[in-house]
N, C-alpha and C positions, 0 to 999 in steps of 0.2 A: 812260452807260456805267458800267457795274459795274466794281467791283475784283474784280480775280483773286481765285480763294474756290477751300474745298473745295466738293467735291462733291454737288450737290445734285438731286433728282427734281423737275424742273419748278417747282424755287422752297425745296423743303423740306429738313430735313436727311435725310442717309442713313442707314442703320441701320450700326451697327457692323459690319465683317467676319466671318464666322462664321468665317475662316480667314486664313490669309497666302495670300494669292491671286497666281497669276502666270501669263500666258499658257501658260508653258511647264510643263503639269501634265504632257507627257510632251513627246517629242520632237518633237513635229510640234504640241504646243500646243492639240491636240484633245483634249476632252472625250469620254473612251472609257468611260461607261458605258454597261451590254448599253439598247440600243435593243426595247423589248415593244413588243407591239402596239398597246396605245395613243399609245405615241411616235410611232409610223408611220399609225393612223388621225388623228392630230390634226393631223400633217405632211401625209397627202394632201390634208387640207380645209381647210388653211392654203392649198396651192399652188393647189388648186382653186381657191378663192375670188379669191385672188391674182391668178394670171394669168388664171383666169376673167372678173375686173373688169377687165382689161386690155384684153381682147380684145374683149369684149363690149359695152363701155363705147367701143372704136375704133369698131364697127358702127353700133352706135345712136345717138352723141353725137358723135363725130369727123366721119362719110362724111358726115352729113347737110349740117353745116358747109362744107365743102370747095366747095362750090360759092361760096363768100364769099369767098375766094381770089379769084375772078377779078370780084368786084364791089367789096368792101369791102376795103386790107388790114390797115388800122387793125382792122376790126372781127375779121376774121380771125385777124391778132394775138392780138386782147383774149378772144377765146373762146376757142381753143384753150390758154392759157397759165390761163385761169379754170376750165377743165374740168380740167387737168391737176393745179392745185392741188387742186382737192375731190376727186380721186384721192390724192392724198398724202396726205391727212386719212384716207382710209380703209386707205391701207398702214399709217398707224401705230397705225389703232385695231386691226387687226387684233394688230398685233403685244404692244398694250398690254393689248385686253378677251382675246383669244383666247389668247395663252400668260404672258400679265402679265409680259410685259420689262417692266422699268423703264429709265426715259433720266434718268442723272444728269448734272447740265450745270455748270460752272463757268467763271470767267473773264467773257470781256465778251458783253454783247449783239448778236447781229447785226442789223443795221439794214436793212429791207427797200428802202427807198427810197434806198441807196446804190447807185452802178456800183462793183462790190468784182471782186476775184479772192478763191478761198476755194482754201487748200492745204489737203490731206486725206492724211494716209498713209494707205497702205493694204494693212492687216492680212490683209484675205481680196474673195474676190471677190464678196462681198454689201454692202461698205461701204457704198455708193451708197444702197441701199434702205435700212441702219440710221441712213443722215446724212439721211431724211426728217424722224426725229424729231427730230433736234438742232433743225432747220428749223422743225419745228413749236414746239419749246419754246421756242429761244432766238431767234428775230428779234420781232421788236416793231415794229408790231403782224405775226404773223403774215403778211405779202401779198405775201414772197419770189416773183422771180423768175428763180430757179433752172437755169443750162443746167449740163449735162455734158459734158465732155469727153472722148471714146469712141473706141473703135475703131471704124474702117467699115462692119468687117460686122457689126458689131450691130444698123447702118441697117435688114438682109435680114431682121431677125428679125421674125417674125408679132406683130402686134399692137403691143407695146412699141417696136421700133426704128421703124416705119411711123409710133407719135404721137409721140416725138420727133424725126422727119422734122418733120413741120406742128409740133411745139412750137421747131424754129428751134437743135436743138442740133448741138454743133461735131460733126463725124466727122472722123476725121485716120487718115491710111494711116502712119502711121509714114514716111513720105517726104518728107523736111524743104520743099524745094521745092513739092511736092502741097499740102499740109497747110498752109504759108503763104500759097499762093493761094487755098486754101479758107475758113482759119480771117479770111483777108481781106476777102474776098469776104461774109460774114454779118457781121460787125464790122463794115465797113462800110456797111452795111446798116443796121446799130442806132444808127451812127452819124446816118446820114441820117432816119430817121426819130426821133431824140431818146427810143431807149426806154431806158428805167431793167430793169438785168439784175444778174445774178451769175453769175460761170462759176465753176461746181466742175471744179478739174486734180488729179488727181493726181501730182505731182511724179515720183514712184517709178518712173511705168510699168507697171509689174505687180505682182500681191500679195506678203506676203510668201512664200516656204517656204524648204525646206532645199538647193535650189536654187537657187534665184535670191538668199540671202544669202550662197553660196559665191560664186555672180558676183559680187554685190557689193564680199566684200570682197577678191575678185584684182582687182576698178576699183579701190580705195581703194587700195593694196597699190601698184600699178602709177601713179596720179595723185600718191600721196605725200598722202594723205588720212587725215583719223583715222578709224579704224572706226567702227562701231556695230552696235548690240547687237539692239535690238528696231525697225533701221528698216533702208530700204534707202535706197544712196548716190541722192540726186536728181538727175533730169533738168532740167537747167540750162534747156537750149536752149526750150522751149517755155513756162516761167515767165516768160523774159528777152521773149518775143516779146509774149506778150501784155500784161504789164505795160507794154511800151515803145506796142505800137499805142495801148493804153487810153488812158495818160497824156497821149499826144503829138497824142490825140481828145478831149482833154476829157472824156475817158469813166469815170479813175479817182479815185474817194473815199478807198478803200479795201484795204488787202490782210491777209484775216484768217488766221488760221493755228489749223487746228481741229487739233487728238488726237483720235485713239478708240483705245478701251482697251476688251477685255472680259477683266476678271479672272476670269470662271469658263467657262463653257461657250462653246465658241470654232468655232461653225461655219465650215467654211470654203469650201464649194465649193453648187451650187444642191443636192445629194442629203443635205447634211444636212439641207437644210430640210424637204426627203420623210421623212425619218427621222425627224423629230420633233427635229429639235438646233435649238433656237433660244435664242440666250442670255439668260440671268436676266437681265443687265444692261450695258449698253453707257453704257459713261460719254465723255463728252466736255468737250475745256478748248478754249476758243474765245481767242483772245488776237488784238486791233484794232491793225492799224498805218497810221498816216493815210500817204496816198499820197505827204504832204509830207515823212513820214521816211525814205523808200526812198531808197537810194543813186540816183544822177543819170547814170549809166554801165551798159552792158550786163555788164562785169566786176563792176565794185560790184554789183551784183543778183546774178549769180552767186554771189560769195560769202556775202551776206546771205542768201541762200537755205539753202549748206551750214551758216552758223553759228546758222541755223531750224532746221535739222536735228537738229545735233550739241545745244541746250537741249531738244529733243523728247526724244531718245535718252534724256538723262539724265530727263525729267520721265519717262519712261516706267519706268523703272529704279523710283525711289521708288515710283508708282502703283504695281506689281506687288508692292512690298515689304510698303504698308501697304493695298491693296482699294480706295483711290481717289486722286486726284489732291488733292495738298497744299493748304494755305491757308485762309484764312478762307472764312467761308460767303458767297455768292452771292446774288443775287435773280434769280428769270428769271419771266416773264410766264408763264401757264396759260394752256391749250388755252379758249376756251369751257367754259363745266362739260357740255354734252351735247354737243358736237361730235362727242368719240369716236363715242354712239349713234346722232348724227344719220346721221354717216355710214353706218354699219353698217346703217343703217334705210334708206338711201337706196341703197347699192352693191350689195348683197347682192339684193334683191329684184328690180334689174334684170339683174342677171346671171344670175340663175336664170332670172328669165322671159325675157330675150333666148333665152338659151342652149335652153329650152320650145320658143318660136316657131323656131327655130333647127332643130329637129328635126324641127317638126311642120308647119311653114307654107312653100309651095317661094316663095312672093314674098319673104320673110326668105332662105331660101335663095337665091336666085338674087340677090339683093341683096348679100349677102357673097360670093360668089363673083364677082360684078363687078368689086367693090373692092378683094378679093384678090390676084385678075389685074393691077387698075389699078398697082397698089402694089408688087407681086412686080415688073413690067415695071422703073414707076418706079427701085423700088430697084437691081433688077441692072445697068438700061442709061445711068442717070444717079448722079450724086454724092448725091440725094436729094431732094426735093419743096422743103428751104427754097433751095435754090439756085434751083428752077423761082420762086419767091416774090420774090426777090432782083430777077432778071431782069427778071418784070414789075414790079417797082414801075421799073427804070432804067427799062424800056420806054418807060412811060405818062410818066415825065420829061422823057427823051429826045423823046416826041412833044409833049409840052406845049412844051419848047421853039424846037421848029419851027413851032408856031402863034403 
């Protein structure tokens, strides 16, 4: 484990600020230069390729899989979680070879072969996709395994929601009751089967903006809470549950507490990224706290969470003043030296050509249009395909112990 550091690209130092950089370059934090045409063609063949590899990569490398589900669930397991990774490999090269973000990372290394919880504020509603990278730079050795913590209907959405159904991530309806028996129910799961994971939660709830900081601070206002500035007040209740299930399973190592910061160009919503607003650079401060330092109480968690917070607030404060987060320099491990390419040499080429046969061939058509159907039913009429996973593995339990 590294000592807290400034700010570094995948190991290196940063370059100086060209400016006093701060989220808030206008009122909403957005980056308002006039968006030309190239902004907009580099952004639609960002999104294409993007959700293209998404979708296309569900058709060809997911449907085929799915039948292993109901033979293998180990194996099922281990491919679906191994294909999603070399997916992440290619969101970030995209984002590195195709508009050259840089991911500055400081603080500690995240450790792939721990059961962690990861906190995440969150800045805008693309974090998810910019905390690929941190993933990619800072665990050691790269072999994270990764859930999210989502909303439900994100489950519905074509492609995306459909592979983290079979990638085994949480959905929660906002309905504490629901969400408990759900977020249970897969926990448990991972428990019985001895997997080694990481849940990414967003504490917050939702992103920031100029809304939902005025909620924020009539909660704090009304709880007797100290403000803040560049976060929102955290959601207790869902930190304290899983931390306590983890713990009380043997399940936790770990609970790390990421930052992201982008001091210049600050997209915030999926249409910036059609636009061509994708930021220069996205830094992150990763800080390890062993499971054995968590407070022993669902109150103690609670507050340890807001005084998480309230050190964020302030670290975020400085990072806007001086273009990166404070401290000595960092080491963080490198991607492979051609991963980026391999990727982009491996994703790209099957997404086009799915996407070819896809228009041109009616057995590829009618093949996605199966699975469509399978998955649309799936997602509207059930909680999602890892609960159908869940199920059978009791199943086959439950009948082994009858014999």
């Amino acid at each position: 484990m590294s000592e807290a550091g400034e700010v570094t690209e995948a190991g290196t130092e940063p370059p100086p600020p060209k400016r006093p950089s701060s989220l808030q370059v206008d009122a909403k934090g957005v980056h308002e230069d006039p968006v030309g045409w190239q902004g907009w063609l580099k952004g639609i063949i960002y999104v294409f390729l993007w959700y293209g590899s998404i979708l296309m990569g569900f058709f060809s490398l997911y449907c085929p899989i799915l039948p292993i589900l109901f033979i293998s669930r180990p194996l099922y397991r281990r491919a679906t979680e191994v294909i999603f990774t070399m997916w992440e490999c290619y969101a970030v090269a995209l984002m590195e070879v195709l508009y050259g973000v840089k991911f500055f990372l400081s603080g500690d290394v995240i450790r792939p072969k721990e059961r962690s919880v990861i906190v995440l504020n969150h800045r805008n509603r693309l974090d998810w996709n910019y905390f690929w990278g941190a993933l990619a730079h800072a665990s050691c050795p790269p072999t994270h395994n990764c859930k999210i913590v989502l909303k439900s209907g994100i489950r519905k959405f074509p492609g995306l929601g459909w592979i983290m159904q079979m990638c085994c991530f949480l959905y929660i309806h906002r309905r504490w009751e629901e969400d408990q028996r759900l977020m249970n129910n897969v926990l448990g799961y991972f428990r019985d089967i001895n997997h080694t994971f990481q849940v990414l939660l967003f504490p917050e709830g939702t992103n920031l903006t100029p809304h939902t900081q005025k909620k924020s601070e009539e909660f704090a206002c009304k709880m007797g809470l100290r403000p803040l500035t560049h976060l929102l007040q955290p959601r207790t209740t869902g930190f304290t549950f899983l931390v306590d299930k983890l713990r009380n399973s043997q399940l936790l190592d770990a609970v790390y507490d990421v930052t992201v910061a982008y001091p210049k160009t600050l997209p915030l919503t999926e249409l910036d990224l059609i636009k061509g607003r994708m930021p220069e650079e996205v830094h992150f401060h990763i800080k390890r706290h062993p499971a054995s330092s968590l407070p022993a109480t669902n109150e103690g968690l609670k507050e340890w969470l807001h005084d998480v917070w309230v050190e964020k607030d302030q670290l975020l404060k400085t990072t806007f003043q001086q273009g990166h987060f404070p401290g000595p320099a960092a080491s963080f491990p490198d991607l492979p030296v051609n991963a980026s390419y391999i990727a982009i040499f491996f994703w790209t080429p099957l997404t086009l050509g799915v996407f070819y046969l896809l228009c041109t061939w009616w057995p590829v058509q009618w093949w996605c249009l199966a699975h469509t159907i399978i998955f649309t039913v799936v997602s509207f009429a059930t909680d999602g395909l890892q609960h159908l996973e869940v199920w059978l593995y009791r199943r086959e339990g439950s009948r082994s112990k009858r014999e």
